[in-house]
DRENGUMAR-538837 format. One line per 10 residues: number of its first residue (from 1); their letters; for each residue x, y, z of C-alpha. Coordinates in nm, 4 decimals. Example, Ala and Ser with C-alpha at 12.3 -4.5 7.8 and 13.67 -1.06 7.14 Angstrom:
<recs>
1 = as = 1.2300:-0.4500:0.7800 ~ 1.3670:-0.1060:0.7140
</recs>
This chain:
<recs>
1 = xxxxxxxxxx = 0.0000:0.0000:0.0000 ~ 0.2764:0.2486:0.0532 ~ 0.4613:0.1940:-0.2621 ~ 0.1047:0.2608:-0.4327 ~ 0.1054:0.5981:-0.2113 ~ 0.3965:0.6559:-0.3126 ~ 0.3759:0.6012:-0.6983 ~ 0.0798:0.8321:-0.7020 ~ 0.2148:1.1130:-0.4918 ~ 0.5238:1.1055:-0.7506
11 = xxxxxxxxxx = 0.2931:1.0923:-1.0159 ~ 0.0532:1.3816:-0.8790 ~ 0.3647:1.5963:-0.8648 ~ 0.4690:1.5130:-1.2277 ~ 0.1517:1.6454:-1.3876 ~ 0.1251:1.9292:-1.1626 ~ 0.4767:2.0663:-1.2159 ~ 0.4434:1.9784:-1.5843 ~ 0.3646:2.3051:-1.8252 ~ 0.2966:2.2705:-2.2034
21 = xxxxxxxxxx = 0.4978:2.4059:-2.5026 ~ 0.2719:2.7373:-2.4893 ~ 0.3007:2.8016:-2.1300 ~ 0.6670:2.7700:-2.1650 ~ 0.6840:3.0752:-2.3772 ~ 0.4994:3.2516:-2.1644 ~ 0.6945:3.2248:-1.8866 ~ 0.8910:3.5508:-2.0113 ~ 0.5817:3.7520:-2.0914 ~ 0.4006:3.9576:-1.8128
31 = xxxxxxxxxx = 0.0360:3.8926:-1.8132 ~ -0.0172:4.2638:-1.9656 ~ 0.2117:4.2356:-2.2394 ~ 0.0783:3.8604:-2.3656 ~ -0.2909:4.0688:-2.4357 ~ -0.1101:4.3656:-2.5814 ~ 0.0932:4.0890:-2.8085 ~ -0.2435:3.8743:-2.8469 ~ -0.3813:4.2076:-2.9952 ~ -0.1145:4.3046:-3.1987
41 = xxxxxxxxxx = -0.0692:4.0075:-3.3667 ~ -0.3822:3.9927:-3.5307 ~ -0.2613:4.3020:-3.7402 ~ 0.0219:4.1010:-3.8841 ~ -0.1159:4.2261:-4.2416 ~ 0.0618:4.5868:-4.1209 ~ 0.4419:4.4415:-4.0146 ~ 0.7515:4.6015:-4.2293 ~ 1.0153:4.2863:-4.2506 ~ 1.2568:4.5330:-4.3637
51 = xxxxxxxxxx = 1.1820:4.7390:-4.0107 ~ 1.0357:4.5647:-3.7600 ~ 0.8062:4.6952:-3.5399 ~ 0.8906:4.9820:-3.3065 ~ 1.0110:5.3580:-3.3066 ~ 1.2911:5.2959:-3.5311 ~ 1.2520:5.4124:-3.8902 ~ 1.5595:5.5612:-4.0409 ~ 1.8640:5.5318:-3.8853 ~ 2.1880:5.6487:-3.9994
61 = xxxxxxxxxx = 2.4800:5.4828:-3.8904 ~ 2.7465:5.6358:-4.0830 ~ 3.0370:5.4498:-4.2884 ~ 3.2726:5.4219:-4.0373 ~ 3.2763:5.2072:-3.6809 ~ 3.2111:5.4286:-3.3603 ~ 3.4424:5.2546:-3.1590 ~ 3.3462:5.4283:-2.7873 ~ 3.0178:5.2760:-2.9126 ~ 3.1423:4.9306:-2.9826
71 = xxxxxxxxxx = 3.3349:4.9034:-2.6643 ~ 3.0239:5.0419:-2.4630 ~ 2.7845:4.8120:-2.7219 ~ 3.0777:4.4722:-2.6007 ~ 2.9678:4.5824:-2.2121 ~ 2.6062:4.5666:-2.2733 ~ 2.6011:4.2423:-2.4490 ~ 2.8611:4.0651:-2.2032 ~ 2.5321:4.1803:-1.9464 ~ 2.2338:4.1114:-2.1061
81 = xxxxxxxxxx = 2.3163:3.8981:-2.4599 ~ 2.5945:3.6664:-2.4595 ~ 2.4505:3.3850:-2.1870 ~ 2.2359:3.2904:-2.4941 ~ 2.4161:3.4271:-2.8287 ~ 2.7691:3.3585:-2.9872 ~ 2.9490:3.6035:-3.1928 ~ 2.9575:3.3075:-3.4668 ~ 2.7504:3.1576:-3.6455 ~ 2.7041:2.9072:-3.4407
91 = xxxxxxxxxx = 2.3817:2.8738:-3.2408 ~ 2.3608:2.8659:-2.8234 ~ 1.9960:2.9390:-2.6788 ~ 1.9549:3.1809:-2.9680 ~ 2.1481:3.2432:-3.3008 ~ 2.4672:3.3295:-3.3588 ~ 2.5160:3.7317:-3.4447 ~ 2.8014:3.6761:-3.6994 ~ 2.6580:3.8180:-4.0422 ~ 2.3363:3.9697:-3.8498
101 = xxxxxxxxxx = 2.4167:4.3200:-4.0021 ~ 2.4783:4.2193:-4.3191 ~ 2.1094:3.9995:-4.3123 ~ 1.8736:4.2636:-4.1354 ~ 1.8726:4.6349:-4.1434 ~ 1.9772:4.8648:-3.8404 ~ 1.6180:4.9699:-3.7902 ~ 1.4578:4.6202:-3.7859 ~ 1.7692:4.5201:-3.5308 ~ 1.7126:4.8198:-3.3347
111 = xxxxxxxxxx = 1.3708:4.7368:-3.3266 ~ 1.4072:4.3961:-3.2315 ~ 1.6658:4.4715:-2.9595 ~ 1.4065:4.6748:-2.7947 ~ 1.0912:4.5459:-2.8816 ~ 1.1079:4.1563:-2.9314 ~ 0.7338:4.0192:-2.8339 ~ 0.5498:4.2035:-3.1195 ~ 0.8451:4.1388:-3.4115 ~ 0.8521:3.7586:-3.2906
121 = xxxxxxxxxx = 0.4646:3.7279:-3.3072 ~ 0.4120:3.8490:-3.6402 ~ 0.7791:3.8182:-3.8444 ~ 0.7730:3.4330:-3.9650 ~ 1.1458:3.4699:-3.9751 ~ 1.1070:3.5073:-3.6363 ~ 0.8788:3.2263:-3.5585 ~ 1.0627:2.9846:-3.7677 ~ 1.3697:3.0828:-3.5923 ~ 1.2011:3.0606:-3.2407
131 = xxxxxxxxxx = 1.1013:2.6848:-3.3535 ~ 1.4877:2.6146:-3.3778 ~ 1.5785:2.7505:-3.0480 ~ 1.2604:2.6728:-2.8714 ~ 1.3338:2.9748:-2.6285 ~ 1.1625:3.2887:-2.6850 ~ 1.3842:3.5991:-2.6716 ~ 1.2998:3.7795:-2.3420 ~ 1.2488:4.1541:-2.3242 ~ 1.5964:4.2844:-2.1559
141 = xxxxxxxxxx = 1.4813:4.6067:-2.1300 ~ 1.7270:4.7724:-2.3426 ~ 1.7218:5.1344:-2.3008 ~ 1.7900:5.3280:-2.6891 ~ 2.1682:5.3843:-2.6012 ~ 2.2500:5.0362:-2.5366 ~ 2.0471:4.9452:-2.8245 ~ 2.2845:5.1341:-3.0170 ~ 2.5602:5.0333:-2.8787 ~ 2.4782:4.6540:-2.9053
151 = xxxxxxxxxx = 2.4253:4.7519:-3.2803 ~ 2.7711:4.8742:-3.3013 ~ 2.9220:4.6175:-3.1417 ~ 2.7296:4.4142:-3.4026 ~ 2.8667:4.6072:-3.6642 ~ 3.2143:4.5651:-3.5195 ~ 3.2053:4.1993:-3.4804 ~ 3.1132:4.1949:-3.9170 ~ 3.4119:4.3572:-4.0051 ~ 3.3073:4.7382:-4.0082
161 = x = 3.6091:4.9633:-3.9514
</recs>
């Protein structure tokens, strides 16, 4: 009788402390911000690949590499971006950032940086890259100078001088 007892009181715990696929992905999305996302996603029709979605629209970086910016842009990503991305190719929790400025414009980086639920619910880049990793980028909270200097960084790490 106590081994039965036992076996179900393991088992209760299993199912209990079990979450599906969805609630996974939640897990990194405050209540408040899953309806706003819920919402926004049905207006997919409106989403600029090129851009993103978010303040950024046209953002000149100029030809050469800030450097101060890069260094600053290393700092912030040694924080807040390198537990889950390489500066390969090569995948960890999320992709690798080598080539990422050559792929994606600086808006539609900026953008995602800064504003990750709404891109990843309606860019199917996004989604199909989110079934690779199975981890769904969390908002850091990325203020716009760190943004810019992550992008920088970025820049640095392709080769721009």
């Amino acid at each position: 009788m106590t081994k039965l007892t036992l076996l179900l009181a393991v088992f209760a715990l299993t199912i209990s402390c079990g979450k599906s696929k969805k609630e996974e992905g939640e897990d990194f999305m405050p209540s408040s911000t899953t309806e706003q996302t819920t919402e926004q996603t049905t207006d997919a029709s409106s989403y600029d690949p090129k851009r993103g979605e978010g303040k950024y629209e046209n953002v000149d970086l100029g030809a050469s590499l800030d450097k101060e910016l890069a260094a600053a842009g290393e700092n912030v990503a040694g924080v807040k971006c390198t537990s889950c991305h390489k500066m390969t190719d090569e995948r960890l929790v999320g992709p690798g950032w080598k080539g990422v400025t050559e792929r994606r414009t600086p808006e539609w980086i900026l953008n995602f940086i800064t504003n990750p639920d709404p891109m990843i619910d309606k860019d199917p880049e996004l989604q199909a890259q989110l079934e690779l990793c199975l981890v769904r980028m969390p908002n850091q909270s990325i203020n716009d100078d760190e943004a810019r200097q992550i992008l920088e960084y970025m820049r640095k790490n392709d080769g721009v001088n």
